[in-house]
C-alpha positions, 0 to 999 in steps of 0.5 A, spaced: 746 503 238 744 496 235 739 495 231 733 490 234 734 485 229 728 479 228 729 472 227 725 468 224 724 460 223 726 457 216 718 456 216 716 462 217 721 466 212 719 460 207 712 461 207 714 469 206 717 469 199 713 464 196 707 464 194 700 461 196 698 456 191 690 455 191 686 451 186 682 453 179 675 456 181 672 451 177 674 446 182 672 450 188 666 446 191 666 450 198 660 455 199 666 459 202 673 461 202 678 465 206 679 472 205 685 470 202 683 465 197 679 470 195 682 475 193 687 470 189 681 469 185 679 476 185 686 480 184 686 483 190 690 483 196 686 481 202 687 487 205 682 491 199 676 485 201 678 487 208 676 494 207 670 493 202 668 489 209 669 494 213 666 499 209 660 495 206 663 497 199 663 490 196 660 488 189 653 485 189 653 479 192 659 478 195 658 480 202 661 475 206 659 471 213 662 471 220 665 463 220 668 462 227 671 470 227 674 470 221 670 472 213 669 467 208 667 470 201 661 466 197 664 462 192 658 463 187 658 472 189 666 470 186 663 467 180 659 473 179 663 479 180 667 475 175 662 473 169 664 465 170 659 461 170 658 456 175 
């Protein structure tokens, strides 16, 4: 019996093994950023924001909003839960 085997595009198995790049916090000038970003900045993996918005168990000030159906996360409760000024 075989083994179903997944091809992936090139693209795909790229973006898998490298990184996501995003700017300093500083330089942040959105009122909100993607769950992904977040947790970048947070230390996080994006499923722990995730679970804190399923559960309503985030840190003060960072509760995020609905944006098109997906969770953007207040720069400034980041900046917060972080002790960085803004």
């Amino acid at each position: 019996m075989n083994p179903i085997i997944t091809q992936h595009s090139a693209d795909t198995r790229r973006a898998a093994l490298e990184p996501q790049q995003f700017p300093p916090l500083e330089l942040v000038n959105r009122p909100t950023v993607p769950t992904e970003q977040a947790a970048h900045y947070l230390l996080r993996r994006p499923q722990t924001l995730r679970g804190w918005h399923s559960q309503g168990t985030y840190p003060d000030g960072l509760r995020p909003v609905r944006l098109n159906g997906r969770l953007g996360w207040p720069v400034a409760g980041i900046r917060r839960v972080l002790g960085v000024a803004a």
